[in-house]
N, C-alpha and C positions, 0 to 999 in steps of 0.2 A: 632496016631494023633499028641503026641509030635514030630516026626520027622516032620509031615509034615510042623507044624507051624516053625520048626526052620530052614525049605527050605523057606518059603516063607517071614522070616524076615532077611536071607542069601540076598533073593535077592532082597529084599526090601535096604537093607542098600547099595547092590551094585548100583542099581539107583540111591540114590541118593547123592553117592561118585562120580559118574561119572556126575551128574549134577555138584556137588561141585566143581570139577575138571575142568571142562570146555572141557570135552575129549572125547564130541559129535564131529564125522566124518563130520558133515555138519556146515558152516559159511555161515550166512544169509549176503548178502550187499544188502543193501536196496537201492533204486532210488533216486536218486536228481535230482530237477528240473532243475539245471543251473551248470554248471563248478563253481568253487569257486577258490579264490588265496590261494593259498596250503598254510597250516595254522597248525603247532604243538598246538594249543591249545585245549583242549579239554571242554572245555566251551563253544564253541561255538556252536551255532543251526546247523550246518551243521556233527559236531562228536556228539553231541548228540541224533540228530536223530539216528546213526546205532546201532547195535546189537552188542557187542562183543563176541570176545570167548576170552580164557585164555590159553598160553603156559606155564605150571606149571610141565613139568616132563623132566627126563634127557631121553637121545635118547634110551636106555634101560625098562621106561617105569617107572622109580624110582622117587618119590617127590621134588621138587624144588620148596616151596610154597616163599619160601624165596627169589627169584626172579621171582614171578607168572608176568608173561608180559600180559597184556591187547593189545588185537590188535580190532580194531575198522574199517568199511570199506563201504565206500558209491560207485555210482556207474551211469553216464551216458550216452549219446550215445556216447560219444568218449572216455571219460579214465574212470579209476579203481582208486579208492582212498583206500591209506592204513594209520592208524593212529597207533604206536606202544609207547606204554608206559611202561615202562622199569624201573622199581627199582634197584639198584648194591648196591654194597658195595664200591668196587677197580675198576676204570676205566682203561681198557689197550689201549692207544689213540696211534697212529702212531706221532712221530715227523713230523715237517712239514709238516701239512695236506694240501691237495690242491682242493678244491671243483669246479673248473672249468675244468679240467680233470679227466675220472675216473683213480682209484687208483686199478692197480693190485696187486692181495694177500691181500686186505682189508678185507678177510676172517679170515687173523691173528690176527687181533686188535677184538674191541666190536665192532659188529656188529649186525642187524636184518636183516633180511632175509627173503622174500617169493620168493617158488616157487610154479612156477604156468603152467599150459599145457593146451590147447585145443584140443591136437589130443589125442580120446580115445582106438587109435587102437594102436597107436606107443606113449608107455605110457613112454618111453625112452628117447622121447624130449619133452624137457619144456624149460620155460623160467626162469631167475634167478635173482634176482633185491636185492641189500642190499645196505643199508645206516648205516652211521657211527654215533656217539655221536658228531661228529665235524663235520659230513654235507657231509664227503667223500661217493662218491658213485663208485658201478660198476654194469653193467648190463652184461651178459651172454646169450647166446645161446647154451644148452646144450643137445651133444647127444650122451650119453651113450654109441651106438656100436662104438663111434672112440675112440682109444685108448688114445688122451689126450683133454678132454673134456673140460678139462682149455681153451683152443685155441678160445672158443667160446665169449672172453671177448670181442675178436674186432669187436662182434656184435655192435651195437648203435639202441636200441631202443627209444632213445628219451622221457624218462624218468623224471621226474623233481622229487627233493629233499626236504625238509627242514631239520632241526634238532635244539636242543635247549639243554642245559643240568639245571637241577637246582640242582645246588648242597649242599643247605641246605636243600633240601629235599629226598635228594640222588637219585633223578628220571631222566632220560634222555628219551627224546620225539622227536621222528623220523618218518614224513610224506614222501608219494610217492605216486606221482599220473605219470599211467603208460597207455600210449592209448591203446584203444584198439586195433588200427592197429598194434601194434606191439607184439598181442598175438592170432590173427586170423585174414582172410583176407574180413570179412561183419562186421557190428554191430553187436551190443549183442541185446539181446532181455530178455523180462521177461523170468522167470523160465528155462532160461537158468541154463547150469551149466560145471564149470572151477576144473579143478582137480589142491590141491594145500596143501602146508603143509609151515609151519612158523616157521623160528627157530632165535634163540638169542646164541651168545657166549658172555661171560663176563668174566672180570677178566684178570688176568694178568699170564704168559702162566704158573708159581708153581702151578698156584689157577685156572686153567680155568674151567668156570662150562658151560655146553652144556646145554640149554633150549627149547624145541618142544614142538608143538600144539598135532602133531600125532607120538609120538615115532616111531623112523625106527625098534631100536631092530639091531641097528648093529653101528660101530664107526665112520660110516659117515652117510651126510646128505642125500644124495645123493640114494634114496634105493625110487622109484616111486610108487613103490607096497603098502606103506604105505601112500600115499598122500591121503588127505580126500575131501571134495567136497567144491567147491563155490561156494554157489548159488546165481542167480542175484533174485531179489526181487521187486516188488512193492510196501511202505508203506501201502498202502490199501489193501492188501491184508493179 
């Protein structure tokens, strides 16, 4: 009888470590009536209607409460909104940043990250969208069986940005709002669902700390088998 109860408060406390954590496989984006002008602020009625979840572990699958990233994500017939909230300690910002062309290897610097797929057969290509703490961006086209999957930069999805840093409160705040023609070829639809994983590098390259929604469990981000689900949503529901 003593075993059993100490099986079922094993996995009672794992429940709700994993709620704690935010490191449910599924991200609700909830419906918006109307397109909005893309907006880092998270005060406002349009990020406070969504759901978050929390990237709080390193790609291994290890604790990083210490830059838990909140990502935030609304959704209507034509784009996908991502809102990412970002605590650091050290910012690693590229010299000369240029926010009117994207920036290849913006992978290097602090960056956020979603990627995201509609094809559930060929889980190999996705799409790849990161924004910088200074507003640089790059979008990608990535497919896995070609041998340099970098190449996919000189996609253009047509992507829009913002970004903001506040640095008395050591937070930086990075919106992307991404059509959705350029992640399928119809609209979305309710209960729909996008396969898709979040990731954050921070820090400066001595000190760099990797942060993931859904750990790959390997030293890149880049591993589809671990991507978790999107789901589109209606608030009424």
């Amino acid at each position: 009888m003593r075993s059993l109860l100490a099986i079922c408060v094993l996995v009672l406390l794992s429940a709700v470590t994993t709620s704690a954590t935010g490191n449910d496989t599924v991200f609700t984006s909830l419906r918006a009536s109307a397109d909005v002008a893309l907006s880092t602020d998270p005060g406002l009625p349009f990020w406070r209607g969504a759901r978050p979840v929390y990237a709080d572990r390193g790609p291994m699958g290890q604790p990083e409460e210490r830059y838990r990233t909140e990502i935030r994500s609304r959704w209507t017939e034509k784009n996908l909104y991502f809102l990412f909230i970002c605590p650091y300690d050290e910012l690693n910002l590229k010299p000369s940043p240029s926010t009117t062309t994207e920036t290849y290897g913006l992978w290097n610097w602090d960056v956020a990250e979603v990627f995201i797929g509609s094809d559930f057969e060929n889980i190999r290509h996705y799409k790849e969208f990161e924004i910088s703490p200074q507003g640089e961006w790059i979008d990608l086209d990535i497919d896995l069986t070609k041998p340099h999957h970098e190449d996919g930069w000189k996609w253009n999805s047509g992507f829009q940005v913002a970004a903001r840093i506040d640095p008395a409160a050591k937070i930086w705040y990075g919106a992307m709002r991404i059509p959705f023609s350029a992640l399928q070829s119809r609209p979305p639809i309710i209960n729909e669902s996008l396969r898709i994983n979040l990731f954050r590098s921070q820090g400066p390259a001595s000190n760099r700390v990797q942060i993931t929604w859904q750990p790959t469990m390997s030293s890149t981000f880049h591993v589809p088998e671990k991507f978790g689900l999107l789901s589109l949503q209606d608030p009424g529901n």
